[in-house]
C-alpha positions in Angstrom: 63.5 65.4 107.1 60.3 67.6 107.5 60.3 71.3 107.0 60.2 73.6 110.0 58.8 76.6 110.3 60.8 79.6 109.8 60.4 81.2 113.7 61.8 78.5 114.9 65.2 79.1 113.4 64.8 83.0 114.7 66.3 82.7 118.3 69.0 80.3 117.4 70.0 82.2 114.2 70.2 85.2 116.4 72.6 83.4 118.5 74.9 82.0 115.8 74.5 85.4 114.3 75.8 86.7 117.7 78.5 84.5 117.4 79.3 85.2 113.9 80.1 89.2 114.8 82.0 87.6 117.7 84.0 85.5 115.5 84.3 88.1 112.9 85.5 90.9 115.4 88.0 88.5 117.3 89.3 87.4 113.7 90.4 90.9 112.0 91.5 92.0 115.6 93.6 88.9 114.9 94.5 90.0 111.7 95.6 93.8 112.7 97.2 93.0 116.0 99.4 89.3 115.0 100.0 91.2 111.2 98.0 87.9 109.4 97.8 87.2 106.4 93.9 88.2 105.2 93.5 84.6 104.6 93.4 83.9 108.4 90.1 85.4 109.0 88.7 84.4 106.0 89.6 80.8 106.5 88.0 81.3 110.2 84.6 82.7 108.7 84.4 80.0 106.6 84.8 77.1 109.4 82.3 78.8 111.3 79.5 79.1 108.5 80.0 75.5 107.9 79.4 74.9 112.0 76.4 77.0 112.0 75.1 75.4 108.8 75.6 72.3 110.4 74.0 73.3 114.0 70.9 74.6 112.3 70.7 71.4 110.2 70.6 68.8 113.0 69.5 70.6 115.5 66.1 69.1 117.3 62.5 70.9 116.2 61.5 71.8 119.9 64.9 73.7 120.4 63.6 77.5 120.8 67.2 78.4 122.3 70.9 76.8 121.9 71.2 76.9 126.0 73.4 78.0 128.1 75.7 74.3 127.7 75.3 74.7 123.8 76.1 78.3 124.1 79.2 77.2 125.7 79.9 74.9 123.3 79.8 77.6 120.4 82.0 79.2 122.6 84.7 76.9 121.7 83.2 76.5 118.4 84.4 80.3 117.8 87.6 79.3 119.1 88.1 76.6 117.2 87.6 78.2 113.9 90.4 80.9 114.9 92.6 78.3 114.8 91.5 76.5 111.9 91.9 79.9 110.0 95.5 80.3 111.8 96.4 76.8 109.7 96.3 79.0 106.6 99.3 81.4 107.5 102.0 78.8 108.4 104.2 82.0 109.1 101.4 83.6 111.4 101.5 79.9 113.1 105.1 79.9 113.3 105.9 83.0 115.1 103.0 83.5 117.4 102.5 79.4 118.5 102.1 80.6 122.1 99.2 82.9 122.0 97.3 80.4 119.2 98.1 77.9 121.9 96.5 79.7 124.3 93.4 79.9 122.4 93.8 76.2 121.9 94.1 76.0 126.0 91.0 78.3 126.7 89.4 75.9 124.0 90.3 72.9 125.9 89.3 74.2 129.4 85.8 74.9 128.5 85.2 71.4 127.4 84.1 70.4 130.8 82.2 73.6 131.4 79.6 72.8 129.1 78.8 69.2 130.3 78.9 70.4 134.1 76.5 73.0 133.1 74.5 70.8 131.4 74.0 68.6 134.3 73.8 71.5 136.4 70.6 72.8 134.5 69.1 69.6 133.9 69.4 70.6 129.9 71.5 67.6 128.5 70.5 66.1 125.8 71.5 64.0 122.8 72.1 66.4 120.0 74.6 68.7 122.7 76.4 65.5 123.2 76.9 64.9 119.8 77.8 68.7 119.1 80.5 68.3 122.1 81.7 65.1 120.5 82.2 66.5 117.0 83.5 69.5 117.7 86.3 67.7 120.3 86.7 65.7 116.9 87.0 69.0 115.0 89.5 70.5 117.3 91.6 67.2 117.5 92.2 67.4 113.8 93.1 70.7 113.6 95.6 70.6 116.4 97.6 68.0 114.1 97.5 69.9 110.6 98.8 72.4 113.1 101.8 70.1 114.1 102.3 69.4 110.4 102.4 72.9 109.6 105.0 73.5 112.0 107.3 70.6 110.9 106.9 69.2 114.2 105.7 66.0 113.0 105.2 63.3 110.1 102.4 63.7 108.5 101.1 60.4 110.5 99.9 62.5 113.1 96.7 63.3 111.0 95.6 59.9 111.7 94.9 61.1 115.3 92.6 63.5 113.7 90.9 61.8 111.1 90.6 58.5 112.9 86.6 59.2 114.3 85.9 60.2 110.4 87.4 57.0 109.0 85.2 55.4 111.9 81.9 56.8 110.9 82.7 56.2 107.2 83.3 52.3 107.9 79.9 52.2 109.7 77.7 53.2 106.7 78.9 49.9 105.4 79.3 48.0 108.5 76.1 49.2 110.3 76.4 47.3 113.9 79.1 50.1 114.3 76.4 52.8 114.3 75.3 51.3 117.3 75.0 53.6 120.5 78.1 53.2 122.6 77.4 52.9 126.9 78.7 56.3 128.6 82.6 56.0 128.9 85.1 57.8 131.2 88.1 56.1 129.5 87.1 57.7 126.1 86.5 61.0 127.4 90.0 60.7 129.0 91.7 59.7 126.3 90.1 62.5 124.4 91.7 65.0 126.9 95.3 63.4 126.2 95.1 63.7 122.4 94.3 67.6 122.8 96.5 68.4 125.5 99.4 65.9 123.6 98.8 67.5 120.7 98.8 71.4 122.5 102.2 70.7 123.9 103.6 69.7 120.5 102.6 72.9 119.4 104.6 75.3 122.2 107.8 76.4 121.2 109.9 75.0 124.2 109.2 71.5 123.0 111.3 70.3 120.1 110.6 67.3 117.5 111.6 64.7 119.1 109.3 65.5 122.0 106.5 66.4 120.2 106.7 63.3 118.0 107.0 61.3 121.8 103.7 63.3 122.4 102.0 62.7 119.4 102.5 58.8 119.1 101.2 58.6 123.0 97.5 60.4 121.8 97.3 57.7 118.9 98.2 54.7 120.6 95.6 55.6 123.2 93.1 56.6 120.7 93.9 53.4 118.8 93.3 51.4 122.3 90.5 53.3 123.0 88.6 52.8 119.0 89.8 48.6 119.7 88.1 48.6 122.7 84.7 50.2 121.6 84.9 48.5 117.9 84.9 44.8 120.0 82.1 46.1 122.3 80.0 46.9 119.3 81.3 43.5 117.6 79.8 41.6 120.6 77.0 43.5 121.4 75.4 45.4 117.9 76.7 43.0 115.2 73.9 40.9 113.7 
């Protein structure tokens, strides 16, 4: 990959810096108020510098700005990280599940905003989809470390969240499966189940068996939904 020049990292580095102090403030209020262990926030800093490594890495030349649907993206982004950090204090995760799940709600809800803003603004574009799709990925596997923490469920539940990794890591030796997928509503959907499965195995109301119920519901549909898309491909992109 070519160099860039250094201005045009300044307006998005001012964002994710922007979002950094958001993160950070949002964290050690987290810390103080839920009595966390000072891993949580350390753990949530971390997950955030990787995403902002990672967002200035791939992110197109021509981008000046995030935008206002990538903007809402980080958004959850932030979010996410909370979480992540949350994983590191299983007590913390224990005894406050329903505010944490709350995040994990707000989280979930602005999923759509982004895309509807997106379309809205006539600003879609290839790299905000894949931030959206990795980030859903992101948020889907810490959702079921977060049901393993809580004793909720077998540890099988982390194949719901490491399934799209294991995906991408069988298509740098089977290359057809790099191939670009058609737009998909049923993926989407079955996106939404896994986090919202996966949200209601985390509130304190629902007990093992139900979140186990919930849990193997989000990976036979994902399993479905990665069968369907892996015999498309087979047809369609193998040589």
């Amino acid at each position: 990959m070519a160099s860039r020049p250094s201005d045009r990292y300044n307006p998005v580095l001012l964002e994710l810096m922007t979002g950094f102090i958001t993160l950070l403030a949002a964290s050690l209020m987290l810390w103080f108020c839920l009595e966390a262990s000072p891993v949580v926030p350390l753990a949530a800093i971390v997950t955030f510098l990787v995403l902002a490594g990672l967002i200035l890495y791939f992110i197109p030349d021509r981008s000046r700005w995030l935008g206002w649907a990538n903007r809402i993206t980080l958004v959850r982004g932030i979010l996410i990280a909370m979480l992540a950090g949350a994983l590191a204090d299983p007590s913390l995760l224990a005894s406050h599940t329903l505010p944490l799940a709350s995040l994990a709600t707000l989280a979930l809800l602005l999923d759509g905003v982004d895309g509807w803003i997106a379309r809205r603004t006539r600003t879609d574009s290839l790299f905000g989809a894949h931030f959206d799709m990795e980030l859903d990925a992101f948020f889907i596997l810490v959702l079921s470390v977060a049901l393993i923490v809580l004793g909720k469920v077998g540890p099988w539940v982390v194949l719901i969240g490491t399934m799209r990794y294991a995906f991408i890591m069988a298509g740098m030796r089977l290359t057809w499966l790099q191939y670009p997928l058609p737009p998909s509503r049923r993926r989407k959907s079955v996106c939404v189940w896994q986090v919202a499965a996966l949200m209601l195995g985390l509130l304190p109301m629902i007990d093992t068996t139900t979140a186990t119920w919930l849990a193997a519901t989000a990976l036979a549909g994902l399993a479905w939904s990665f069968s369907v898309d892996i015999r498309w491909l087979y047809r369609h992109a193998r040589p």
